[in-house]
One Martini backbone bead per residue (centre of mass of N, CA, C, O) as a GRO file, in nm:
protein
  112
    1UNK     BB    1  -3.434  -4.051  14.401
    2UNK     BB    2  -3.587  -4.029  14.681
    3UNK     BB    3  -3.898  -3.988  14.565
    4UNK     BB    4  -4.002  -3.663  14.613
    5UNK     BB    5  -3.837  -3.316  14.607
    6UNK     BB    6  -4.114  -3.230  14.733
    7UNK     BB    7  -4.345  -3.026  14.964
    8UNK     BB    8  -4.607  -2.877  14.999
    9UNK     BB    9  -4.679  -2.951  15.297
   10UNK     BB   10  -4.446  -2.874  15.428
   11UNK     BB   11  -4.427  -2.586  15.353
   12UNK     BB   12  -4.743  -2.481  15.490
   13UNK     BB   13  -4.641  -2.619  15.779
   14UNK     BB   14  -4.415  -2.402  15.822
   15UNK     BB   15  -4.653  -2.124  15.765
   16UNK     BB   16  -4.935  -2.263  15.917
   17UNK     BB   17  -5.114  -2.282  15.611
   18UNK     BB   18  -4.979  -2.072  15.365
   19UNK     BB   19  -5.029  -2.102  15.072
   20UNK     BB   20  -4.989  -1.839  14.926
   21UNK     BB   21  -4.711  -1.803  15.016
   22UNK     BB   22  -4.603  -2.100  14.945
   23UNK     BB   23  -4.620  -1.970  14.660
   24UNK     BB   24  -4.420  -1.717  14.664
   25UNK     BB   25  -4.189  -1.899  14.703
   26UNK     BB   26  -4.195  -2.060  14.491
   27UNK     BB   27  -4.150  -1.788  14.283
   28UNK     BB   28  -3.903  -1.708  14.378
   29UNK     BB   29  -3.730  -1.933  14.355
   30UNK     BB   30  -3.737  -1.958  14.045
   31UNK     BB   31  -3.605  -1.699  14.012
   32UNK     BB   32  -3.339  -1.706  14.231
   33UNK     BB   33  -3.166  -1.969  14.120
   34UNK     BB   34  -2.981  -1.887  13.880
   35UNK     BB   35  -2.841  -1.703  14.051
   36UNK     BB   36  -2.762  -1.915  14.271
   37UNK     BB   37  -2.559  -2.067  14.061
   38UNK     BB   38  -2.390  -1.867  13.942
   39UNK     BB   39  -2.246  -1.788  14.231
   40UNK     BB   40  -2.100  -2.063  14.221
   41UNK     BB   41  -2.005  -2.081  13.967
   42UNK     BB   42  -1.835  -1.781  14.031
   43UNK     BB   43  -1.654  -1.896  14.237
   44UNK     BB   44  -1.528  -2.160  14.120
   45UNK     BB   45  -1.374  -1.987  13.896
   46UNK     BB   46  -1.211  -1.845  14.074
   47UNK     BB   47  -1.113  -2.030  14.325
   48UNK     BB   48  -1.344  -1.952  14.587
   49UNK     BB   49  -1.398  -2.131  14.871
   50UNK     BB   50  -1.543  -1.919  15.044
   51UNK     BB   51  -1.759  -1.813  14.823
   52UNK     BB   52  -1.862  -2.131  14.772
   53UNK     BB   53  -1.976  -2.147  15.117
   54UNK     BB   54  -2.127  -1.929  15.093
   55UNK     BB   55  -2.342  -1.983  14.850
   56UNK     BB   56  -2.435  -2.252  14.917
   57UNK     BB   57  -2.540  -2.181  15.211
   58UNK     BB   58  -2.759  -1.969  15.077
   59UNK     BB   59  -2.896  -2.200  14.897
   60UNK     BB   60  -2.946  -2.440  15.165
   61UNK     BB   61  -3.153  -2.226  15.285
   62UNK     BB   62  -3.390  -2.200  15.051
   63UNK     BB   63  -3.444  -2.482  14.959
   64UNK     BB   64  -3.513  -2.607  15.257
   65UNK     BB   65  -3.804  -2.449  15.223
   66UNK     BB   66  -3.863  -2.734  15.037
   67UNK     BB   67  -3.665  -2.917  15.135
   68UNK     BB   68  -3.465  -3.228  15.297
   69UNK     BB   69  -3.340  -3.326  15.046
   70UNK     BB   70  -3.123  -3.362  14.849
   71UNK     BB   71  -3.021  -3.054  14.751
   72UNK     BB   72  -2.984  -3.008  15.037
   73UNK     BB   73  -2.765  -3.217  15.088
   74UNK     BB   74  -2.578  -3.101  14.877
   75UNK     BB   75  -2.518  -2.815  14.977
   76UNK     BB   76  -2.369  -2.910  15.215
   77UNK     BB   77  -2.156  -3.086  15.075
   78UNK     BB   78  -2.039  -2.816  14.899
   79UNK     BB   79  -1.985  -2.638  15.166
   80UNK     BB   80  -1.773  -2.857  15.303
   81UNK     BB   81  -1.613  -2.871  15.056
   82UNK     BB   82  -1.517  -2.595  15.073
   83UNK     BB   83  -1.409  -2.528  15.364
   84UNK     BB   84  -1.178  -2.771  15.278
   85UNK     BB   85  -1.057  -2.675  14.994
   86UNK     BB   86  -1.253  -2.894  14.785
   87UNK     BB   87  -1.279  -2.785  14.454
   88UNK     BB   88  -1.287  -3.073  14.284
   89UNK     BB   89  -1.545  -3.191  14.439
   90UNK     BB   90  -1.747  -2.908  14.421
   91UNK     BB   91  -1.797  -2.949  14.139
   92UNK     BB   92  -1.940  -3.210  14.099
   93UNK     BB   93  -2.162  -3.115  14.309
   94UNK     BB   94  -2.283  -2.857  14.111
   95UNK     BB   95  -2.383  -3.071  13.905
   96UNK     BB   96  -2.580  -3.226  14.111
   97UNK     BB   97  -2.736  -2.990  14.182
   98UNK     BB   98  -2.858  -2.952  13.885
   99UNK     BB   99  -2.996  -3.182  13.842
  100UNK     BB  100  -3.204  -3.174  14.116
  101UNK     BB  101  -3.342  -2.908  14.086
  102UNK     BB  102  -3.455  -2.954  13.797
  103UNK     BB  103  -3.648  -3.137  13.903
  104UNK     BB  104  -3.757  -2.917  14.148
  105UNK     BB  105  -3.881  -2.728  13.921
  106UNK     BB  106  -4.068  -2.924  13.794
  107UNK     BB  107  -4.234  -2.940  14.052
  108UNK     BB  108  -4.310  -2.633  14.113
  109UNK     BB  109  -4.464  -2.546  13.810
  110UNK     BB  110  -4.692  -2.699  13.911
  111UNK     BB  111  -4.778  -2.503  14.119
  112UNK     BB  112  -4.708  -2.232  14.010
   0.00000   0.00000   0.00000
């Protein structure tokens, strides 16, 4: 992975310079990742593409307030590859994005 997979300036920068925003929500995505990885694993179960991609989707914008990096384009392809009912694809891809993301909570917990 080039680089490391968060930066609190882009972060801040997107807030107009809020750190203490920029902690909460930080705080609030490490809280509400595991569940959001839940909702795409209990979809992939299912074996429902739209439900799949419906999740990525909302995966990719949370996480995007955080990175441009990684994650946020594996979610994205996650997303488009559910999109396109290619769910054995899809599968390979969400073990990609528990790994990236895992990355990133350890880099998080260290602001948080």
């Amino acid at each position: 992975m080039p680089g490391h997979p968060w930066s609190l300036d882009l972060v801040v920068s997107r807030l107009s310079g809020d750190e203490e925003l920029a902690r909460q929500m930080v705080i609030l995505f490490i809280a509400e990742c595991p569940r959001m990885l839940a909702a795409i694993h209990d979809a992939l179960a299912a074996g429902s593409p739209d439900a799949v991609r419906r999740a990525a989707h909302a995966f990719k914008g949370s996480v995007g307030n955080f990175t441009d990096d990684t994650p946020t384009l594996t979610a994205r392809s996650l997303e488009y590859a559910a999109a396109d009912g290619r769910l054995d694809e899809a599968a390979a891809l969400v073990d990609r994005l528990e790994r990236e993301v895992d990355d990133l909570l350890r880099a998080m917990a260290e602001f948080a």
